[in-house]
C-alpha positions in Angstrom: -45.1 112.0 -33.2 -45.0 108.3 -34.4 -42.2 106.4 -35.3 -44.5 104.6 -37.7 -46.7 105.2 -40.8 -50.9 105.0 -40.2 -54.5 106.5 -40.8 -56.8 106.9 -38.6 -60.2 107.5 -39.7 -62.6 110.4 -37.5 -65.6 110.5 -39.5 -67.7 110.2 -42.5 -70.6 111.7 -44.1 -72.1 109.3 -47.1 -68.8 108.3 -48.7 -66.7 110.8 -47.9 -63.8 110.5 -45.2 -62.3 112.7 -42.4 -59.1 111.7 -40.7 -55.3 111.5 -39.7 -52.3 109.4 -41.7 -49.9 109.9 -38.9 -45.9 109.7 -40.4 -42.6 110.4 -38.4 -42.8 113.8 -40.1 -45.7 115.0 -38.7 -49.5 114.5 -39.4 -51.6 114.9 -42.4 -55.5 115.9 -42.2 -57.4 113.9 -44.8 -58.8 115.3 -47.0 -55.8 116.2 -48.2 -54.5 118.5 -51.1 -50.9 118.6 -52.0 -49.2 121.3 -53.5 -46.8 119.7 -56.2 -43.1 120.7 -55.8 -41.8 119.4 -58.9 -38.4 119.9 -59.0 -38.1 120.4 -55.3 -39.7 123.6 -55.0 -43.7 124.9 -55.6 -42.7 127.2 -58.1 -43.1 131.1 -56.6 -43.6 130.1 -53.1 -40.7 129.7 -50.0 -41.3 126.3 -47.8 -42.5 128.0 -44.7 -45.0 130.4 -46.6 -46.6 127.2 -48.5 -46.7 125.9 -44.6 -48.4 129.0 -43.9 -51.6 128.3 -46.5 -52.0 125.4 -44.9 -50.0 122.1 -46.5 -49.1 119.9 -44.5 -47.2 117.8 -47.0 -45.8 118.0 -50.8 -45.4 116.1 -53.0 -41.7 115.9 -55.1 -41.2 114.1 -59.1 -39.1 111.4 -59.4 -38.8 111.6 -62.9 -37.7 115.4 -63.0 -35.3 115.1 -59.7 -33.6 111.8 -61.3 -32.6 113.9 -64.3 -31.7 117.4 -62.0 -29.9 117.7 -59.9 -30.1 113.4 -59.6 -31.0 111.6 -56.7 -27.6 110.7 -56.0 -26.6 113.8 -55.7 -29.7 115.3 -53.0 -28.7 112.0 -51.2 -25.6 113.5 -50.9 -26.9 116.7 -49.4 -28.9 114.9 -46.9 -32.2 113.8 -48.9 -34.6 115.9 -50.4 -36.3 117.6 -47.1 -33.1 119.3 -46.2 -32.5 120.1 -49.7 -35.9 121.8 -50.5 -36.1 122.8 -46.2 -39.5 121.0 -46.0 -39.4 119.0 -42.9 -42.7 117.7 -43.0 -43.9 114.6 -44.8 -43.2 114.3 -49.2 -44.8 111.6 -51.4 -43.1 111.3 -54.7 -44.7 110.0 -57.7 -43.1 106.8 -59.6 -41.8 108.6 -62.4 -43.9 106.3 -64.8 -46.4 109.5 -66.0 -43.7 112.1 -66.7 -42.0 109.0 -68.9 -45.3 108.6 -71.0 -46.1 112.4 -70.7 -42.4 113.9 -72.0 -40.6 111.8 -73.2 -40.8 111.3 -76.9 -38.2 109.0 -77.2 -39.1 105.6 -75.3 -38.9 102.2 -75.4 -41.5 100.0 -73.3 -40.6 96.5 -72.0 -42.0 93.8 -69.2 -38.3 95.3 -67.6 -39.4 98.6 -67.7 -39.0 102.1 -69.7 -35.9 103.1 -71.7 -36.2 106.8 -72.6 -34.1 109.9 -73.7 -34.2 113.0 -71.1 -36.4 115.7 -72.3 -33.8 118.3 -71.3 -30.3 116.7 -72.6 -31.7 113.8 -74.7 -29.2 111.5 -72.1 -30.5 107.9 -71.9 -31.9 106.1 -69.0 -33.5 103.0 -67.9 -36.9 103.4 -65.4 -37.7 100.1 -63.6 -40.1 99.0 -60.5 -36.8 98.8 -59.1 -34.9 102.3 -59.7 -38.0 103.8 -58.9 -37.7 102.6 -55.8 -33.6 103.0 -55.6 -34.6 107.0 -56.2 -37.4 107.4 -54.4 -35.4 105.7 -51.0 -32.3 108.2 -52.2 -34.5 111.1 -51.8 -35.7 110.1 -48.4 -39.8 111.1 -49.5 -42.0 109.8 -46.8 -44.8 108.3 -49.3 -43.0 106.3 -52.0 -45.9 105.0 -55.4 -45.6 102.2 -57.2 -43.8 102.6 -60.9 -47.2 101.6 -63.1 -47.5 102.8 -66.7 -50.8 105.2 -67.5 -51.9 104.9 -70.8 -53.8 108.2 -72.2 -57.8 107.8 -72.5 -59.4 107.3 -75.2 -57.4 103.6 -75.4 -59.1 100.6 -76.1 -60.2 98.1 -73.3 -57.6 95.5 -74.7 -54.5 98.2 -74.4 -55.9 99.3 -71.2 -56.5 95.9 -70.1 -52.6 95.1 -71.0 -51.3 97.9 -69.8 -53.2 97.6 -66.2 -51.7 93.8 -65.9 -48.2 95.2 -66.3 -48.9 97.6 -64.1 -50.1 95.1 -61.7 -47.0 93.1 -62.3 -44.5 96.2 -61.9 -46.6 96.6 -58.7 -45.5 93.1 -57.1 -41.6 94.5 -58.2 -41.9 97.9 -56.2 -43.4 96.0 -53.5 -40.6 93.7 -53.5 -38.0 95.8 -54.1 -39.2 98.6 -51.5 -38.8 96.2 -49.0 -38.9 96.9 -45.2 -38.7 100.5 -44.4 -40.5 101.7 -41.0 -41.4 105.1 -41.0 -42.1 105.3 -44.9 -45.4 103.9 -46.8 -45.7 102.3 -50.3 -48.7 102.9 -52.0 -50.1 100.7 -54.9 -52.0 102.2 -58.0 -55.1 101.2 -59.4 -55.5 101.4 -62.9 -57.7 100.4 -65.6 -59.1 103.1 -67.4 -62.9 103.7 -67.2 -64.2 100.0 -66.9 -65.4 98.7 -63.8 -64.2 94.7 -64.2 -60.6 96.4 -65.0 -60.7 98.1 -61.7 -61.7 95.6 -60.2 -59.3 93.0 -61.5 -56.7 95.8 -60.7 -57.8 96.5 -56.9 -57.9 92.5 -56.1 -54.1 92.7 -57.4 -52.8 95.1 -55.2 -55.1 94.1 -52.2 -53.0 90.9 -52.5 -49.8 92.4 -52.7 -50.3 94.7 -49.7 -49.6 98.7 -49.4 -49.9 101.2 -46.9 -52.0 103.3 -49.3 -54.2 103.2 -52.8 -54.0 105.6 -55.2 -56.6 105.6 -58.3 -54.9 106.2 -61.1 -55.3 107.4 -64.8 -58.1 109.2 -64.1 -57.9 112.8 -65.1 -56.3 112.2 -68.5 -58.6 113.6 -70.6 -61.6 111.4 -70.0 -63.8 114.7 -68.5 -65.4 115.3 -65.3 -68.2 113.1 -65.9 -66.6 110.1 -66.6 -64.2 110.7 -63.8 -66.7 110.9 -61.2 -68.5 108.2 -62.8 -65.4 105.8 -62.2 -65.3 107.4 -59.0 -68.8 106.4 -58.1 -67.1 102.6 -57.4 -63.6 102.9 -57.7 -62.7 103.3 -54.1 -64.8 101.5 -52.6 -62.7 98.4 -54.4 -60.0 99.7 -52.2 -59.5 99.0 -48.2 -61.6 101.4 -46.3 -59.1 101.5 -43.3 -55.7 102.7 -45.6 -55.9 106.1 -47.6 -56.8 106.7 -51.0 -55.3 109.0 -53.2 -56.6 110.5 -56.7 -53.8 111.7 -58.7 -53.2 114.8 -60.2 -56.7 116.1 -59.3 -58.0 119.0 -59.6 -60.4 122.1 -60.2 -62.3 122.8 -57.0 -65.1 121.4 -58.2 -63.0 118.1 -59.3 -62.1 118.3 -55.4 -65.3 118.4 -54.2 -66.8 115.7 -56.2 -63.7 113.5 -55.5 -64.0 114.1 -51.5 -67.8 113.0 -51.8 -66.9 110.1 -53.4 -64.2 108.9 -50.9 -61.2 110.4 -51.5 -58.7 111.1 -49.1 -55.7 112.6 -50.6 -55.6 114.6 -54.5 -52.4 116.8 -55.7 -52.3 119.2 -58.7 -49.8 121.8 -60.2 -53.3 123.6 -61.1 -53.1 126.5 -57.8 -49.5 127.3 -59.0 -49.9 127.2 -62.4 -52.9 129.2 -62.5 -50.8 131.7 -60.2 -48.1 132.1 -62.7 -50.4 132.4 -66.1 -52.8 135.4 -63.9 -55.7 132.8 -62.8 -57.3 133.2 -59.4 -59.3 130.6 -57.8 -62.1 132.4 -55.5 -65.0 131.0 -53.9 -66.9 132.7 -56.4 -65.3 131.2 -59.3 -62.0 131.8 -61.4 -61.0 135.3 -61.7 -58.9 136.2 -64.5 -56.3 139.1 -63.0 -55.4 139.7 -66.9 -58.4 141.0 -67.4 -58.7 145.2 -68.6 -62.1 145.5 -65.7 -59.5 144.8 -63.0 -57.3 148.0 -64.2 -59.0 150.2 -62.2 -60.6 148.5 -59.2 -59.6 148.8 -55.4 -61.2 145.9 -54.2 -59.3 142.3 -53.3 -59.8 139.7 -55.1 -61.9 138.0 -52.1 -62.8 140.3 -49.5 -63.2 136.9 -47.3 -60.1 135.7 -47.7 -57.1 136.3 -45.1 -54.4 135.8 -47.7 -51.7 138.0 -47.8 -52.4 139.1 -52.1 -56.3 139.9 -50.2 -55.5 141.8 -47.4 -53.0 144.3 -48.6 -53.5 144.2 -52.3 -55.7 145.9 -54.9 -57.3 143.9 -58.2 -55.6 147.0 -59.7 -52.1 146.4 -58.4 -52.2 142.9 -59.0 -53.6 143.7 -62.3 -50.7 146.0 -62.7 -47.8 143.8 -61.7 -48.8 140.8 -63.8 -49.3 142.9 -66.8 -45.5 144.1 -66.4 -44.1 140.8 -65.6 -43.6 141.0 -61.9 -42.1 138.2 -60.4 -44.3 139.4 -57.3 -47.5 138.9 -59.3 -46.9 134.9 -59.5 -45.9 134.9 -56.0 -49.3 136.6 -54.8 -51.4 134.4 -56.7 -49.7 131.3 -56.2 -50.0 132.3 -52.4 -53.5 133.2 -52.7 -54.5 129.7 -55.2 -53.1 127.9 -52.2 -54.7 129.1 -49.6 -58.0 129.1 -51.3 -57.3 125.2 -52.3 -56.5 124.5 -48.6 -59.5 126.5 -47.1 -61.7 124.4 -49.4 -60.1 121.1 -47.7 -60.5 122.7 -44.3 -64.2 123.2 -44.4 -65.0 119.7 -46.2 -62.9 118.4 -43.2 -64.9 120.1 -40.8 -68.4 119.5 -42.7 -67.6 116.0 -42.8 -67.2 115.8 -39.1 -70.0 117.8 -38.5 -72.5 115.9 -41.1 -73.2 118.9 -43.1 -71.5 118.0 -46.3 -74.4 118.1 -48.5 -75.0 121.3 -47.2 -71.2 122.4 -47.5 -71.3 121.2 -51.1 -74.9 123.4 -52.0 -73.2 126.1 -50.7 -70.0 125.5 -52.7 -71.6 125.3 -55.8 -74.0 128.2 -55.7 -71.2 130.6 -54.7 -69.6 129.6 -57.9 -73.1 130.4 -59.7 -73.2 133.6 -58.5 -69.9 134.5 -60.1 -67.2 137.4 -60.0 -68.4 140.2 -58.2 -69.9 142.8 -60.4 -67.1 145.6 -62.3 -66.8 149.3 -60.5 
């Protein structure tokens, strides 16, 4: 164990990364995928079973905690790992998306974001430096920046705006973060799909100084294609010896693309969403447990897979229990979407170390040609 927050980088293979951020809560294999625990929980899933598919740290929302149960009161309790029983590492997010994303009712300033609750309508005030004042109340080990993320399509001159304030806002977490061993501040790059704006943005924070880069408002609605296409030069902008984080990424495939291209850390509520709406992520594609062919069929959904919705239950019975509203049915295929997501990040890890990533990736890929297996 460290007392301190680092990375440690093992190998590489073309752009893509293998290696070790080493926090006082234990230690994180990059690539990394976190599981998101929005409200202080992965929905359908108890601590020590996501543990068990093979996270090794969460990540927690600002904006939703502030509201419920507030961070005053999980300070109170003893932080947000006793709260939640996770006693590895948590990042939290800034609370700046869920502001743009739900809230109807806002105001933006140079100060920050004035906005009515989504649940009571209640007014609050988000700055750079309550961000910060929350984020440090609920303990998380990986504290972002509060930046603003304007939706795609925008035009270069909103974008352009928006990424300066952000930039700005940046300099204000920094500031107001302040000296805290043992926890990390990471900065966010922004600027939409246009290279000088990334640039401009990753100069910014390079001068400001973090213990980690995310790239930021990506995966907004732009498409896979212009996301990779940003990620073809966006993190190499950023310092090759701190990690880099995508947000809110992804599909497999988005993974997969993203780890070629240098990333280091992704989260996404997509495995445990999926889980609760009857969506299965296999290695041979998405499997759709809602489906009338399952009704019948024996078979797991991934004969290779050792989780435990594959190796003690039918397509039938999971069929079954999803159709009738089971509680048990989200539970399985959350379990199962996680495990799958962290299996994935296993073997890039160990194809990276090996060299075979090309390979890995061909394989990947031609799997999810092939398909579902075929109906009984």
């Amino acid at each position: 164990m460290t007392d301190r927050f680092s990375f440690t980088l093992h190998a590489t293979d073309g752009k893509a990364r293998t290696g070790t951020i080493h926090t006082p809560r234990g230690e994180i294999r990059t690539p990394a995928f976190m599981p998101v625990g929005t409200a202080a929980t992965v929905k359908a899933m108890l601590p020590e079973s996501v543990r068990a598919t093979g996270a090794d740290i969460l990540l927690g929302n600002t904006y939703h905690l502030m509201l419920r149960p507030t961070a005053e009161r999980i300070a109170r309790l003893g932080g947000l790992h006793r709260f939640m029983n996770w006693d590895r590492p948590i990042l939290t997010d800034s609370g700046g998306f869920q502001v743009m994303s739900l809230a109807a009712l806002r105001k933006l300033t140079e100060e920050g974001v004035r906005f009515s609750s989504h649940i009571d309508g209640s007014k609050h005030m988000l700055s750079p430096e309550r961000s910060m004042e929350i984020q440090k109340l609920l303990g998380s080990d990986i504290v972002m920046c509060f930046d603003e993320c304007p939706a795609l399509p925008a035009t270069e001159e909103v974008v352009a705006q928006s990424m300066r304030l952000s930039m700005r806002w940046a300099q204000r977490s920094r500031d107001a973060f302040g000296d805290r061993p043992g926890h990390a501040l990471f900065g966010i790059q922004q600027g939409g799909v246009t290279e000088d704006l990334r640039g401009e943005s990753a100069e910014a924070l390079k001068a400001i100084g973090f213990d980690g880069y995310a790239v930021g408002g990506l995966a907004v609605g732009e498409g896979q294609e212009t996301m990779f296409s940003v990620l073809d030069y966006a993190p190499g902008m950023l310092p090759a010896d701190k990690p880099r984080y995508l947000m809110g990424v992804g599909k497999p495939d988005d993974i997969v693309g993203a780890v070629q291209r240098g990333i280091d850390m992704m989260d996404c509520v997509l495995p445990s969403r999926s889980g609760r709406t009857g969506q299965a992520w296999t290695r041979r594609g998405q499997v759709n447990i809602k489906n009338a062919r399952h009704m019948d069929d024996p078979r797991p959904l991934d004969e290779a897979c050792t989780c435990p919705a594959c190796r003690s239950y039918s397509r039938a019975y999971l069929h079954h229990v999803f159709r009738a509203g089971e509680i048990i049915a989200s539970m399985l295929l959350t379990w199962h979407n996680l495990h799958y997501y962290h299996e994935l990040m296993e073997g890039l890890r160990g194809a990276i170390r090996a060299g075979t990533l090309d390979a890995f990736v061909a394989d990947f890929h031609a799997q999810r040609a092939a398909g579902d297996i075929a109906p009984l």
